[in-house]
Each structure stands twice: as structure tokens, then as C-alpha cells.
VEXPA-19947 format. One record per residue: residue in one letter; residue number from 1; x, y, z of N, C-alpha, C in turn. Coordinates in nm, 3 decimals, decimal comma. Last residue first. Example, Ala and Ser with C-alpha at 12.3 -4.5 7.8 and 13.67 -1.06 7.14 Angstrom:
<rec residu="S" num="2" n_x="1,285" n_y="-0,225" n_z="0,708" ca_x="1,367" ca_y="-0,106" ca_z="0,714" c_x="1,290" c_y="0,003" c_z="0,787"/>
<rec residu="A" num="1" n_x="1,319" n_y="-0,569" n_z="0,780" ca_x="1,230" ca_y="-0,450" ca_z="0,780" c_x="1,320" c_y="-0,330" c_z="0,780"/>
//
This chain:
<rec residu="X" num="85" n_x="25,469" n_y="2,863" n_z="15,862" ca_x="25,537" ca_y="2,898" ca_z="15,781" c_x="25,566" c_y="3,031" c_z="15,760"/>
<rec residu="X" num="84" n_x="25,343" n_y="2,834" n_z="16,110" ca_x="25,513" ca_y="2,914" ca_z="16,120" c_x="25,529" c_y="2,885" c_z="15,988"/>
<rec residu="X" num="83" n_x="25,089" n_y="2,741" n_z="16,021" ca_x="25,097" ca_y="2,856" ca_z="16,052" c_x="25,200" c_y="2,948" c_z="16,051"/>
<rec residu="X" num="82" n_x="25,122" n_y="2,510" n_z="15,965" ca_x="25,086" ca_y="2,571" ca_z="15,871" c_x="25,113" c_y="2,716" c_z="15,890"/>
<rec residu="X" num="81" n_x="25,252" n_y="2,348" n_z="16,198" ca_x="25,324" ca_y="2,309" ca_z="16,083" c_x="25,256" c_y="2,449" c_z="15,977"/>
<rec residu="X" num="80" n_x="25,052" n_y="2,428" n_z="16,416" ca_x="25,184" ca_y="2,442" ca_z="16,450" c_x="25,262" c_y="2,450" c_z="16,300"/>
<rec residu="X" num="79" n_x="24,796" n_y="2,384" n_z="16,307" ca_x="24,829" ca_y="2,521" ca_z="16,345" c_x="24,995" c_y="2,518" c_z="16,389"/>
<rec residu="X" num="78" n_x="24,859" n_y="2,100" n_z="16,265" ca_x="24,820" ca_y="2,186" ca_z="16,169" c_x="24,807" c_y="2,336" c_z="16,233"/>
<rec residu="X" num="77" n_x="24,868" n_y="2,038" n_z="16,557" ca_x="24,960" ca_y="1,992" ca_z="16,479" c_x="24,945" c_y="2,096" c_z="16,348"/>
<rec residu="X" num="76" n_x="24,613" n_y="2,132" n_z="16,679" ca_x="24,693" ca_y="2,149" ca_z="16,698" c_x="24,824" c_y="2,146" c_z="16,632"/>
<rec residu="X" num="75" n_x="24,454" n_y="1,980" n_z="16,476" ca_x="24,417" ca_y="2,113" ca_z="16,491" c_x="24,532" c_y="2,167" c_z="16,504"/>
<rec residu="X" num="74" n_x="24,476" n_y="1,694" n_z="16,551" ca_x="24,488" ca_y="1,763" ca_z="16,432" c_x="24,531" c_y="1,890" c_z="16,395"/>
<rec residu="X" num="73" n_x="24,420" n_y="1,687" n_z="16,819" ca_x="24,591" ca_y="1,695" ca_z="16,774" c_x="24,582" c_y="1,774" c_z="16,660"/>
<rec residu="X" num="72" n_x="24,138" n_y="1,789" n_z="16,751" ca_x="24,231" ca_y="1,876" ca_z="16,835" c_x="24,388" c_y="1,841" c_z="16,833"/>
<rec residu="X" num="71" n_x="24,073" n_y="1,523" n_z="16,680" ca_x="24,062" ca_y="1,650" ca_z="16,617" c_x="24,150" c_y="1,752" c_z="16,666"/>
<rec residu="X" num="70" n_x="24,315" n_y="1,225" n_z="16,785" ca_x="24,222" ca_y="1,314" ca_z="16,788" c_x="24,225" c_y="1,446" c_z="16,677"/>
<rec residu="X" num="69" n_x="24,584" n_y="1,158" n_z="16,737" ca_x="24,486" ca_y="1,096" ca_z="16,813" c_x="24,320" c_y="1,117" c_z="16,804"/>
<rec residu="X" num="68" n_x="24,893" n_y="1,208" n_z="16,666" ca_x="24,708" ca_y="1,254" ca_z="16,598" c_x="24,643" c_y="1,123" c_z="16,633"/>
<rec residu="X" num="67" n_x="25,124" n_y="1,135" n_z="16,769" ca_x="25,046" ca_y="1,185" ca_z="16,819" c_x="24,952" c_y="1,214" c_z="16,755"/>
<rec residu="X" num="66" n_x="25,202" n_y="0,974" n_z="16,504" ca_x="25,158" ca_y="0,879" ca_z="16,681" c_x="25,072" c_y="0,978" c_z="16,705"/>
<rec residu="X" num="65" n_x="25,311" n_y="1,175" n_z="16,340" ca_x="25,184" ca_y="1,072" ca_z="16,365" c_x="25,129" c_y="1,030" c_z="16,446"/>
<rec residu="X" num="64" n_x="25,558" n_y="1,275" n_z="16,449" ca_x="25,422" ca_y="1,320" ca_z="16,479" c_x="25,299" c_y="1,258" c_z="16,455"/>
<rec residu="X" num="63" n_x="25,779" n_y="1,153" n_z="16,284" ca_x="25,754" ca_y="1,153" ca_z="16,452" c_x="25,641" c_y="1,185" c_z="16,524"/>
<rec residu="X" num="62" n_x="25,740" n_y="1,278" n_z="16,035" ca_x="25,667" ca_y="1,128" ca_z="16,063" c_x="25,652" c_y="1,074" c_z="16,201"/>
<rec residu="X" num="61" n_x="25,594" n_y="1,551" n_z="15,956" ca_x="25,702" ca_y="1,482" ca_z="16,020" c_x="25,655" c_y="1,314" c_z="16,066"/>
<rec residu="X" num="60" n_x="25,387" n_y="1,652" n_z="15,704" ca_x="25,387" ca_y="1,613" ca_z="15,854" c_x="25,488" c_y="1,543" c_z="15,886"/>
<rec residu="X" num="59" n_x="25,436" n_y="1,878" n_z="15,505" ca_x="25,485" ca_y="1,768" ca_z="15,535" c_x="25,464" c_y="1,749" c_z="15,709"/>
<rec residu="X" num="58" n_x="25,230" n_y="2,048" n_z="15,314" ca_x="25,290" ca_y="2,091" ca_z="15,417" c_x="25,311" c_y="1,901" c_z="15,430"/>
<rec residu="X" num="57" n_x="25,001" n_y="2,187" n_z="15,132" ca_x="25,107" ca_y="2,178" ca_z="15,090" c_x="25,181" c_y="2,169" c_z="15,198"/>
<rec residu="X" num="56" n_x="24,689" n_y="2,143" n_z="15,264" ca_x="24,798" ca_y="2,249" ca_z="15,312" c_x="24,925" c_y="2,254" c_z="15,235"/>
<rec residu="X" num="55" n_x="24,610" n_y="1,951" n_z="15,081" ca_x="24,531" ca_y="2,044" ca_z="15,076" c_x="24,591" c_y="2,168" c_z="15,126"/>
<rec residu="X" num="54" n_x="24,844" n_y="1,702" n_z="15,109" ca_x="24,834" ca_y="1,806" ca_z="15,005" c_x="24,703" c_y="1,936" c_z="15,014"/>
<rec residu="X" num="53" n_x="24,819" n_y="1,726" n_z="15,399" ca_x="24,938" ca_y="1,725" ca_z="15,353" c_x="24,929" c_y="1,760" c_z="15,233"/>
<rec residu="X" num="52" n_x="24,572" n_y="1,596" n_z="15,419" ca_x="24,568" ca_y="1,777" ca_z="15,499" c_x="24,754" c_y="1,791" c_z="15,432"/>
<rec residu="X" num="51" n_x="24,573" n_y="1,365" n_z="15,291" ca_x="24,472" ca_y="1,459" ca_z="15,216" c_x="24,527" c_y="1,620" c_z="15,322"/>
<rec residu="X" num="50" n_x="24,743" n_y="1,211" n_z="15,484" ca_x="24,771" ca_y="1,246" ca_z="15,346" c_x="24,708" c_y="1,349" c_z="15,260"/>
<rec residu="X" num="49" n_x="24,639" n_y="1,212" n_z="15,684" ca_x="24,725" ca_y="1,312" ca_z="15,657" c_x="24,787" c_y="1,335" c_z="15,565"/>
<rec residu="X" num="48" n_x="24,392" n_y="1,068" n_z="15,612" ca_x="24,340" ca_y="1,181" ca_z="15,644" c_x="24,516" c_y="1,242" c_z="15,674"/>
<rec residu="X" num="47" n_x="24,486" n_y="0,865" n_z="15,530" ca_x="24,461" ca_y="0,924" ca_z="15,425" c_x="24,435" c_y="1,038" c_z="15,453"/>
<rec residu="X" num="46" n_x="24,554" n_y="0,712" n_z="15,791" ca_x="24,677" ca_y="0,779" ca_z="15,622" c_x="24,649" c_y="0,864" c_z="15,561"/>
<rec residu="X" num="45" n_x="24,367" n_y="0,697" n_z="15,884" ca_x="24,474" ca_y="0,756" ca_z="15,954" c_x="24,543" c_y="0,834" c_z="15,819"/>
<rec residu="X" num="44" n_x="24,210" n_y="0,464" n_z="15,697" ca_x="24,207" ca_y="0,600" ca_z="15,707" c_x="24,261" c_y="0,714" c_z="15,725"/>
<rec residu="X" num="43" n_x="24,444" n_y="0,263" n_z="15,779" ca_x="24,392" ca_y="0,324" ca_z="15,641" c_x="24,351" c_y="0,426" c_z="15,630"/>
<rec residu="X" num="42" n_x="24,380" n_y="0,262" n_z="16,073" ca_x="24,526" ca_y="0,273" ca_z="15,989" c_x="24,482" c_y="0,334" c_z="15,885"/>
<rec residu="X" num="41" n_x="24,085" n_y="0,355" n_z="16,121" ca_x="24,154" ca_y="0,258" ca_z="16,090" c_x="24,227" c_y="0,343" c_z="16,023"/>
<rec residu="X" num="40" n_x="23,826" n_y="0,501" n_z="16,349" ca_x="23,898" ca_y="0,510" ca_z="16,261" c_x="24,032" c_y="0,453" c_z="16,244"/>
<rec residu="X" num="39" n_x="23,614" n_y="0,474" n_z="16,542" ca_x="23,659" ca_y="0,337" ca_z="16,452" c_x="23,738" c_y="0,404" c_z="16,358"/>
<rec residu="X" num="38" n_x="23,605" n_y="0,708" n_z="16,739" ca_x="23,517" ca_y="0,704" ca_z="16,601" c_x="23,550" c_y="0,555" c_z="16,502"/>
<rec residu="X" num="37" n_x="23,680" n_y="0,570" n_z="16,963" ca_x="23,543" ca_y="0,674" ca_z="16,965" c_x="23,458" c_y="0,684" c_z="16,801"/>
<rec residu="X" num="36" n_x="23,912" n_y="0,469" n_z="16,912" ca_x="23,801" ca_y="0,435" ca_z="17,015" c_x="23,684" c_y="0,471" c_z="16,977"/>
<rec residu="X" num="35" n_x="24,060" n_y="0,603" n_z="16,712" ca_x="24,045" ca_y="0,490" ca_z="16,707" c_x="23,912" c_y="0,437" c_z="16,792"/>
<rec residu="X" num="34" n_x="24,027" n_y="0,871" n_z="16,749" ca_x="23,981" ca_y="0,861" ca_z="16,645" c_x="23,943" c_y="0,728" c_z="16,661"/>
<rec residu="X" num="33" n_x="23,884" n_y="1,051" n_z="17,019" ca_x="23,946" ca_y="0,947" ca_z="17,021" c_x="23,927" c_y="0,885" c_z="16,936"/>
<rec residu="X" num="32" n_x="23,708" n_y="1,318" n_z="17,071" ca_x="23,648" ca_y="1,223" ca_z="17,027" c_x="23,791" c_y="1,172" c_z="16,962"/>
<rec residu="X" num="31" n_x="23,757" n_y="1,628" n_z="17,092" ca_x="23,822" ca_y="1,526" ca_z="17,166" c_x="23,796" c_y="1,394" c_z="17,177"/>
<rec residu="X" num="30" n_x="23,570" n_y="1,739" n_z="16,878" ca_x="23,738" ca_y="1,777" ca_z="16,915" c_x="23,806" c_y="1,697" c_z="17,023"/>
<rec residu="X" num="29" n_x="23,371" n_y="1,523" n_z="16,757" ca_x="23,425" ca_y="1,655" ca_z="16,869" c_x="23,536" c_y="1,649" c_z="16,900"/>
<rec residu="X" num="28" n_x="23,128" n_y="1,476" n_z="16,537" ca_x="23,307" ca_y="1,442" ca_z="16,486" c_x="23,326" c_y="1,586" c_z="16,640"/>
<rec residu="X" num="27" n_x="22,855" n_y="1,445" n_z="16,575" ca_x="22,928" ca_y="1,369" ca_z="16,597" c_x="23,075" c_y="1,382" c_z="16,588"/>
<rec residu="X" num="26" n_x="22,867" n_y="1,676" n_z="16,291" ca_x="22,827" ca_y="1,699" ca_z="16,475" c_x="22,871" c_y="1,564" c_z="16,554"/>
<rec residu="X" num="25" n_x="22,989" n_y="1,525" n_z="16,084" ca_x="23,038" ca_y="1,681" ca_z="16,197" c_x="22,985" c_y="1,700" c_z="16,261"/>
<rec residu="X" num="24" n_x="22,914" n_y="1,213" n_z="16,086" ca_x="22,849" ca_y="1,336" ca_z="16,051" c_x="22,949" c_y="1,431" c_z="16,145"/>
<rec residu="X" num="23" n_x="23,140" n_y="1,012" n_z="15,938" ca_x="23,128" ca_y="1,063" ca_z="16,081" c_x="23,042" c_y="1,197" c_z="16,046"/>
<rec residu="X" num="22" n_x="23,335" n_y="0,894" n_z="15,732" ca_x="23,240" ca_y="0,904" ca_z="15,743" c_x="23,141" c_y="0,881" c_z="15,856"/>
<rec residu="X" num="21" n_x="23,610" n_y="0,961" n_z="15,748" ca_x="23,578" ca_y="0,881" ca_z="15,899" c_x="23,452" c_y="0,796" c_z="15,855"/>
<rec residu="X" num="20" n_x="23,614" n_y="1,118" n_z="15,549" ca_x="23,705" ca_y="1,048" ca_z="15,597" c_x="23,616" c_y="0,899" c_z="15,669"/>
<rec residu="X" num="19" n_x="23,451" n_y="1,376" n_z="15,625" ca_x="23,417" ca_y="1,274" ca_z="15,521" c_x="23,484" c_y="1,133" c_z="15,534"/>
<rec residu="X" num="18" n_x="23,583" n_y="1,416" n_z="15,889" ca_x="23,476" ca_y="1,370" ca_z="15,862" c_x="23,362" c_y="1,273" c_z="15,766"/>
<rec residu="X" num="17" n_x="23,819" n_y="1,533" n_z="15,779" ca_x="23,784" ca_y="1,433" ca_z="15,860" c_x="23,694" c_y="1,346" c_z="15,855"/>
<rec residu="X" num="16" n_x="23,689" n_y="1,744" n_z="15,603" ca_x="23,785" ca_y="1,671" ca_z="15,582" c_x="23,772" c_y="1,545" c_z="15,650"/>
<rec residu="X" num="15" n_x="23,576" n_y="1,896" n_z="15,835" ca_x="23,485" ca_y="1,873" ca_z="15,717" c_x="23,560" c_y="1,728" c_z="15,636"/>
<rec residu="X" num="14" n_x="23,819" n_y="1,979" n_z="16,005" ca_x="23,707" ca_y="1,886" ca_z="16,063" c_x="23,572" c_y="1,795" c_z="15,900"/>
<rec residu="X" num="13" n_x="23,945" n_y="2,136" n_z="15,822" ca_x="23,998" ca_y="2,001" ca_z="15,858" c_x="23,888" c_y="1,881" c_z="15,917"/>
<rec residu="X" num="12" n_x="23,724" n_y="2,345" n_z="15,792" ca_x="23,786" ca_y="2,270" ca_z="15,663" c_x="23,834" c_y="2,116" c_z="15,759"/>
<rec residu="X" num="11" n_x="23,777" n_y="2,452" n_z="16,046" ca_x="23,633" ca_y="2,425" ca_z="15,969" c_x="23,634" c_y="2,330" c_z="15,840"/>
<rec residu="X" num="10" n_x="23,996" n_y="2,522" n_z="16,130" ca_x="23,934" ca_y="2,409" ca_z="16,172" c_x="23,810" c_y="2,319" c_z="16,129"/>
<rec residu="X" num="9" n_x="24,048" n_y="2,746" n_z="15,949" ca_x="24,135" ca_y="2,626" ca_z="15,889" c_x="24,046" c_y="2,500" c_z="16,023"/>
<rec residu="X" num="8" n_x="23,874" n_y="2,938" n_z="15,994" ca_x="23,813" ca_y="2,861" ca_z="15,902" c_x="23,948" c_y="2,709" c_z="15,873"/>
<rec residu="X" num="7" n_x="24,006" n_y="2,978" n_z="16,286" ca_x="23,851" ca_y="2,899" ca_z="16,261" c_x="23,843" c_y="2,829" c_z="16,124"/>
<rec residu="X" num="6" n_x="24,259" n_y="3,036" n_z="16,181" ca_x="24,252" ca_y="2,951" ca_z="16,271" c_x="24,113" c_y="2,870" c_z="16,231"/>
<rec residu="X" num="5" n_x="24,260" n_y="3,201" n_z="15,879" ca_x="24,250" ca_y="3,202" ca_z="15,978" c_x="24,227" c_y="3,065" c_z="16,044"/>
<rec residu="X" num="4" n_x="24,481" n_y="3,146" n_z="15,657" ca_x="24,385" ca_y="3,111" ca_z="15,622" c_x="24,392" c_y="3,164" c_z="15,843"/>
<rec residu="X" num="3" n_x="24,722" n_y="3,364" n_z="15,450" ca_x="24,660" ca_y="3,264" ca_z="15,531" c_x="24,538" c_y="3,256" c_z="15,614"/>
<rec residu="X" num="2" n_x="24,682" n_y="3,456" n_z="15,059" ca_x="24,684" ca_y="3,451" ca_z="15,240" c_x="24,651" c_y="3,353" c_z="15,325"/>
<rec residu="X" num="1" n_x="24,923" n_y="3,366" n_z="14,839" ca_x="24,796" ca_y="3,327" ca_z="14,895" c_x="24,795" c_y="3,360" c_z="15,045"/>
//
């Protein structure tokens, strides 16, 4: 399976999120502060790396949680873990 370019893999995660959060995607901005900004709860947290963990087949390190703060960790983190494969 090829890999997926940068854009469309932000396009998906954010869509993802979103449903998640239930947060329209224009409201959902790459530096919008999940807990502060969007009320997103533990519970959620989970699910949203639980759902990019099987949609990418890819293990997020558990040291890295903390840091997904935001869309852009997301982004970031998921271009780091999906990409060097």
C-alpha cells in the first residue's frame, strides 16, 4: 500500500478528530488546545489514539501521549511514527 501524502494524511486525522471531539472542522485549528479550547476529555484522548493507531496500523509510544495536546502534535507525531516507516 502506498503512502499516503502529508496533506491527505492531515485531512483524514483532522476529520477523525473531529468526529471525536464532535467539533465541526472549521472550528477544529491546528493549534486549538484539545483540553482548553475544545473540552476534550481523557476518554476521548484515548480514543482518538486509539482510532489513528488502528487506522495507521502504528503504535504510539506511551511517552508520547502527554505530548498530543493539540492537532498539530497530532500531525506532527503521526508524520514522525507513519512516515519512517
Amino acid at each position: 500500500m502506498p503512502k499516503k501524502n502529508i496533506e491527505e494524511l492531515k485531512k483524514e486525522i483532522k476529520k477523525l478528530v473531529s468526529e471525536i471531539a464532535e467539533v465541526s472542522e472549521d472550528e477544529l485549528k491546528e493549534d486549538a488546545r484539545f483540553t482548553e479550547d475544545l473540552g476534550i476529555d481523557s476518554m476521548m484522548a484515548l480514543e482518538i489514539i486509539a482510532s489513528l493507531e488502528k487506522k495507521y496500523k502504528l503504535i504510539i509510544p506511551e511517552e508520547k501521549i502527554p505530548t498530543i495536546r493539540s492537532l498539530k502534535n497530532v500531525y506532527d507525531l503521526l508524520e514522525e511514527l507513519y512516515l519512517k516507516e
